[in-house]
C-alpha positions as CSV (number, residue, x, y, z in Angstrom):
1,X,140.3,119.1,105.2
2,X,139.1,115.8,105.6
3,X,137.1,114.4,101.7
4,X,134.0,114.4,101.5
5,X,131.2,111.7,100.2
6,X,127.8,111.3,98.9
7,X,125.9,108.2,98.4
8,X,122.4,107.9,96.8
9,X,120.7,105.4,97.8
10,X,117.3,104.7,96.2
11,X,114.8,101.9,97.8
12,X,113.4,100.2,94.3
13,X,110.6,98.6,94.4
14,X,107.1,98.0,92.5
15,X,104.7,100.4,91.6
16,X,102.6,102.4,94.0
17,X,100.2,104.9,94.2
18,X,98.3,107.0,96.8
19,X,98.6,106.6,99.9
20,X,101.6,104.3,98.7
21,X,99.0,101.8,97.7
22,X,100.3,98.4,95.7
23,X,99.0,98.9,92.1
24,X,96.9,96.0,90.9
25,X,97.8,93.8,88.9
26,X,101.7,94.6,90.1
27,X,103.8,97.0,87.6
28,X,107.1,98.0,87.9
29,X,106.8,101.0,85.6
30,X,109.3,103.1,87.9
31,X,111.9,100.5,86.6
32,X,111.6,100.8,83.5
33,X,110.8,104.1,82.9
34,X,112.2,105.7,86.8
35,X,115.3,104.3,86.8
36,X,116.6,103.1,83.1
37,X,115.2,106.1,81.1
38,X,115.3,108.8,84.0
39,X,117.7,108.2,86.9
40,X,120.7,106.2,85.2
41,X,121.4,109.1,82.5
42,X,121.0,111.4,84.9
43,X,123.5,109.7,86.9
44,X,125.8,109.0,84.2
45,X,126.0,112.5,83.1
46,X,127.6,113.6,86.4
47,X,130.2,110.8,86.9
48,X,127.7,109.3,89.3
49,X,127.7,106.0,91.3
50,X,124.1,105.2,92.7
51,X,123.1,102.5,95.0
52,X,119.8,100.4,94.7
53,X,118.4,98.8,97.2
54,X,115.9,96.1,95.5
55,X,113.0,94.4,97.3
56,X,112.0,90.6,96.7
57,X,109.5,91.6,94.0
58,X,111.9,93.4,91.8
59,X,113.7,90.8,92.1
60,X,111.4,87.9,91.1
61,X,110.8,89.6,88.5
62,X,113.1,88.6,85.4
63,X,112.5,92.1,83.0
64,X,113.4,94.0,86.1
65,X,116.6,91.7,86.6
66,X,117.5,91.8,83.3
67,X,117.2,95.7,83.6
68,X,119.9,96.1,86.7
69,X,121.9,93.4,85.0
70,X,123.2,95.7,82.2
71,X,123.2,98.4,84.5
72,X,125.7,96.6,86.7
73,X,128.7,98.2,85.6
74,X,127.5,101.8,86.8
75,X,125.8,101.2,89.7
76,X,125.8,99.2,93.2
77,X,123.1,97.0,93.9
78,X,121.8,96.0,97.4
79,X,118.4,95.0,99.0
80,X,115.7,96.3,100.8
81,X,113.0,94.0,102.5
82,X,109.4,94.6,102.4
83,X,108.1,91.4,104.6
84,X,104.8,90.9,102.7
85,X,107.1,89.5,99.5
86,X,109.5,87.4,100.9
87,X,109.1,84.1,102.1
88,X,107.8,82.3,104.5
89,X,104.1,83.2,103.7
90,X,104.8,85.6,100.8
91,X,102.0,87.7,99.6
92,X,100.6,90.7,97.7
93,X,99.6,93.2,100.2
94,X,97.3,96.4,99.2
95,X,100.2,98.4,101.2
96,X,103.7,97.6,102.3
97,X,102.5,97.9,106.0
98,X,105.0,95.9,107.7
99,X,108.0,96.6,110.0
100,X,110.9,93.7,109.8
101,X,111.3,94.2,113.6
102,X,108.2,93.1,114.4
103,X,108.6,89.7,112.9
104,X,109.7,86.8,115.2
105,X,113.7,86.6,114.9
106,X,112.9,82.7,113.1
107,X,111.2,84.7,110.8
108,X,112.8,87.5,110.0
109,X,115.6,85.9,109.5
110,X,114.4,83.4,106.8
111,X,113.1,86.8,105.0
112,X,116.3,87.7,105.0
113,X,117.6,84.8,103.8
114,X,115.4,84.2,101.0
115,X,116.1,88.4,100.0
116,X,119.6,87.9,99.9
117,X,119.0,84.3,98.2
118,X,117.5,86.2,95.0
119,X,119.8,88.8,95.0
120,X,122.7,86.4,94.3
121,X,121.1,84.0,91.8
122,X,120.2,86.6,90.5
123,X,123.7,88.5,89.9
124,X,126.0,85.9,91.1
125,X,127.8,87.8,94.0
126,X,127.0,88.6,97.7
127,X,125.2,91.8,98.5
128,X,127.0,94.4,100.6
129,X,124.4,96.8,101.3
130,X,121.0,96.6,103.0
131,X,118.1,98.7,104.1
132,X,114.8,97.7,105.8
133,X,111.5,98.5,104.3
134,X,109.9,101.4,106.1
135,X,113.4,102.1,108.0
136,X,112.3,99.3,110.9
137,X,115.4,97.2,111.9
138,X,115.4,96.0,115.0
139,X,117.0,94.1,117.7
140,X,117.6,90.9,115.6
141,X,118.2,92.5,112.3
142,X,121.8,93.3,112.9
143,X,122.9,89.9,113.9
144,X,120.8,88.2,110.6
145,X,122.7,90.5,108.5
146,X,126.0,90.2,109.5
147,X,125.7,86.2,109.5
148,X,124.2,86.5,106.0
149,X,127.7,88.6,104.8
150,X,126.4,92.3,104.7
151,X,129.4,94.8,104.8
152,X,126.8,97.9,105.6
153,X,123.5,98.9,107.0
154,X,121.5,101.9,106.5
155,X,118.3,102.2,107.8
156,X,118.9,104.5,110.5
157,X,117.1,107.6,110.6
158,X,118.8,110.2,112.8
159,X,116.0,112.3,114.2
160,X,113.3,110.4,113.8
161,X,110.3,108.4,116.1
162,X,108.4,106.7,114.1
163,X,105.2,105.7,116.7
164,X,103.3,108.1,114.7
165,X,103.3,105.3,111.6
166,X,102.5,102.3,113.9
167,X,105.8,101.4,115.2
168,X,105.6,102.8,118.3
169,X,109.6,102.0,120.3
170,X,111.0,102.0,116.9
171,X,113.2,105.6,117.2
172,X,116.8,106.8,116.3
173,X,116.2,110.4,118.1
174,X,120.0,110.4,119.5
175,X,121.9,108.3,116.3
176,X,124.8,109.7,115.2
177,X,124.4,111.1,111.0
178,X,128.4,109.7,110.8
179,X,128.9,105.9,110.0
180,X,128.7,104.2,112.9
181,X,129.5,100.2,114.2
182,X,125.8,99.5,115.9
183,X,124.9,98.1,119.3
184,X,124.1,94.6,118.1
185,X,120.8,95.1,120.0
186,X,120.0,98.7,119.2
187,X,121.3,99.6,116.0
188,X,120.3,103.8,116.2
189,X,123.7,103.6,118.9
190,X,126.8,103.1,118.5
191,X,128.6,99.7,120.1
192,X,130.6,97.2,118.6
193,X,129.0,95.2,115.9
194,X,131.0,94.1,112.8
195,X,128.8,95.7,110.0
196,X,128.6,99.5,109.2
197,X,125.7,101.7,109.8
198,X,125.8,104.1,107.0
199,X,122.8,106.3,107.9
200,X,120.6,108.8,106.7
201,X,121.4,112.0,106.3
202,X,119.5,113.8,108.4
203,X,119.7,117.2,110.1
204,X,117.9,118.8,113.1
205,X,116.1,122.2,113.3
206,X,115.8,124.4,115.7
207,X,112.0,123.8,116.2
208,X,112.6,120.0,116.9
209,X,114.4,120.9,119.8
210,X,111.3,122.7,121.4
211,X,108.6,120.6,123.9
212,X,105.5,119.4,122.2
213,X,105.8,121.6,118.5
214,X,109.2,120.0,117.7
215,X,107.8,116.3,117.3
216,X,105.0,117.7,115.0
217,X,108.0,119.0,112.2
218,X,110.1,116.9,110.2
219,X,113.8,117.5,110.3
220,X,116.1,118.1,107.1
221,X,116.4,114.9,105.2
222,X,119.1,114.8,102.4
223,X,116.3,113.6,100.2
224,X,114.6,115.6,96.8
225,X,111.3,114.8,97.4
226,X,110.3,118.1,98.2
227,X,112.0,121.6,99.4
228,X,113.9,123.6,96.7
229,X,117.6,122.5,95.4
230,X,118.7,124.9,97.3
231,X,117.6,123.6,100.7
232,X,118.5,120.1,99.5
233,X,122.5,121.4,98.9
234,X,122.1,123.7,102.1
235,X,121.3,120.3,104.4
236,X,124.8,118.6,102.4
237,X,126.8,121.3,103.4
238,X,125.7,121.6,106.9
239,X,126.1,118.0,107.6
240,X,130.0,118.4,106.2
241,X,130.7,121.4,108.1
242,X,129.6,120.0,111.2
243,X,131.0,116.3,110.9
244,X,134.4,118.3,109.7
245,X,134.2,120.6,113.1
246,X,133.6,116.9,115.3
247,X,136.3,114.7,113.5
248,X,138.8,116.9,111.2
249,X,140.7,114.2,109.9
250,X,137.3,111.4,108.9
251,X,136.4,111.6,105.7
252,X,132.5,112.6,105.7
253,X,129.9,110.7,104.2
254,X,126.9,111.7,102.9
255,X,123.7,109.7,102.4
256,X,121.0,110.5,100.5
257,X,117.5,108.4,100.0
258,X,114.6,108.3,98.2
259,X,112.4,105.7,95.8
260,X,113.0,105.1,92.5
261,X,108.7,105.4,91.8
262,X,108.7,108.9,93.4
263,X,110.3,110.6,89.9
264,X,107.8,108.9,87.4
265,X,103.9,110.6,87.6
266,X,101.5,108.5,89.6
267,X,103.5,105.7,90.9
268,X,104.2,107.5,94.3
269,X,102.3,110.0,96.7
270,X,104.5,112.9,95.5
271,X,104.4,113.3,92.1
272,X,101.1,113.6,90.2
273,X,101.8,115.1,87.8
274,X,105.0,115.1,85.0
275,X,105.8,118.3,86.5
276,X,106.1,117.5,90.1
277,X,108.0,113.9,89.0
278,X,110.3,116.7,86.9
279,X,111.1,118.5,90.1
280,X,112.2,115.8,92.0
281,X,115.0,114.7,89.1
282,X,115.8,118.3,88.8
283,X,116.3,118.8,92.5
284,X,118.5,115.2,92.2
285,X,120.3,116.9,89.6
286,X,121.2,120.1,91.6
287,X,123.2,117.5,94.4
288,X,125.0,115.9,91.9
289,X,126.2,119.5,90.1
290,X,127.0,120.5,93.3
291,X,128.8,117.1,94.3
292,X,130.6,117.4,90.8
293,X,131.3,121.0,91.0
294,X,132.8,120.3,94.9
295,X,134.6,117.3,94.1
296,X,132.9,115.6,96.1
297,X,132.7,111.8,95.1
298,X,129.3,109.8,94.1
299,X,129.6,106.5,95.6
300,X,127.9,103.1,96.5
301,X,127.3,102.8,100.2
302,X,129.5,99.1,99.8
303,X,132.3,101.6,99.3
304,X,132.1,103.4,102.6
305,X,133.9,100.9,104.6
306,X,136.9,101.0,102.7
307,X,136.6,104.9,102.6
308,X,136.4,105.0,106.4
309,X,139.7,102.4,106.6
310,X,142.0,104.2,104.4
């Protein structure tokens, strides 16, 4: 049977709060503590590869740099655009409210540009891997990226519409949950554009299939933020089985997501407690057992492409 692979790929940004709220004056507490005390050992005892995806102010700030520097080694680093902190007209927002699709191509593309403009004076080589903030790429995006030198994209949600959060057009209800080369124009199909969309693992349920209730229940995300371990290995499997029955002989690739604030108390909407910030690591621990115990591979979503060429 074709191999299988997982990537985990964690959006790492500053601190939040409620209602994913900005904390004032700007923290980045869920670096420090989220991912170089929590995730990375976690990671490293399972033989684990993560991916971060960093966002302008992580990486303006030179503690948090130094932090991924020595982490280098272990880990793949990427970027992930919230508009508000990127030039032109950078600022502190109360909420990351923004989609990137929204902006005037001119301008999302000099977003882009200054992102990816951090990231390498900051670590002296090119990113390969991207996601937008909020999931909202858009009709320009693809082209930016691909002039700027990204090898993958993944902010594709298969499954999803999300009018509901203000962006009403911006949907991926029929994207495939396989890598993919996008439609330069509409990146949730598949067409002929250079880059790789590596997206989301994300699986239907029955209910989303029904008229009017299905749009009101979320789908199965490959993502611990809540469910039981259980569910969370349950949603891996599924997605292998099913890509293995489609294409035997492609190797599968899993993708999971989440934010590196969710697993430390109080930075995030879902943990408020040491407990609940507990659960999420231990449910992040359960996929990576099971990953280990499978033999399937943790890798960095810059891998996939040379995975899919083999």
């Amino acid at each position: 049977m074709s191999r299988a692979y997982l990537c985990v790929s964690i959006d790492t940004e500053c601190d939040k709060g409620k209602g994913w709220l900005c904390r004032q004056p700007m923290a980045f507490e869920g670096v420090f503590d989220g991912v170089e005390k929590r995730l990375q050992p976690l990671f490293a005892s399972h033989r684990a590869k993560p991916t971060y995806l960093l966002s302008p102010e992580i990486l303006r700030n030179e503690a948090c740099v130094d932090v991924f520097r020595r982490l280098a080694s272990s880990c793949e680093l990427g970027t992930h655009l919230h508009g508000e902190y990127a030039e032109p007209d950078a600022f502190e927002p109360d909420a990351t409210s923004a989609f990137q699709r929204d902006y005037p191509p001119e301008v999302e593309k000099a977003k882009l540009a200054y992102l990816t403009d951090l990231f390498i004076r900051a670590f002296d080589h090119q990113p390969a891997s991207f996601r937008a903030g909020r999931f909202g790429v858009g009709a320009a995006s693809i082209g930016i990226l691909e002039d700027l030198g990204y090898a993958v994209e993944s902010s594709v949600t298969p499954h999803m519409d999300w009018a509901s959060s203000g962006a009403k057009g911006l949907a991926f209800l029929d994207a495939p949950t396989q890598p993919y080369r996008p439609d330069p124009k509409e990146p949730g199909r598949p067409g002929n554009a250079k880059i790789l969309e590596v997206p989301v693992t994300i699986r239907r349920r029955f209910v989303n299939a029904l008229p009017w209730v299905g749009k009101h229940v979320d789908p199965r995300w490959l993502r611990p933020t809540r469910g039981t371990a259980e569910s969370l290995v349950r949603v891996a499997e599924d997605e292998i089985a099913e890509a293995r029955r489609v294409a035997p002989g492609r190797p599968v690739i899993l993708n999971a997501m989440f934010h590196n604030v969710e697993i430390v108390p109080h930075l995030s909407p879902y943990a408020s407690s040491e407990d609940e910030a507990q659960g999420i690591l231990g449910r992040l621990g359960a996929l990576l057992a099971w990953a280990e115990r499978e033999g399937v591979s943790v890798v960095g979503l810059g891998d996939v492409p040379e995975i899919l060429a083999r």
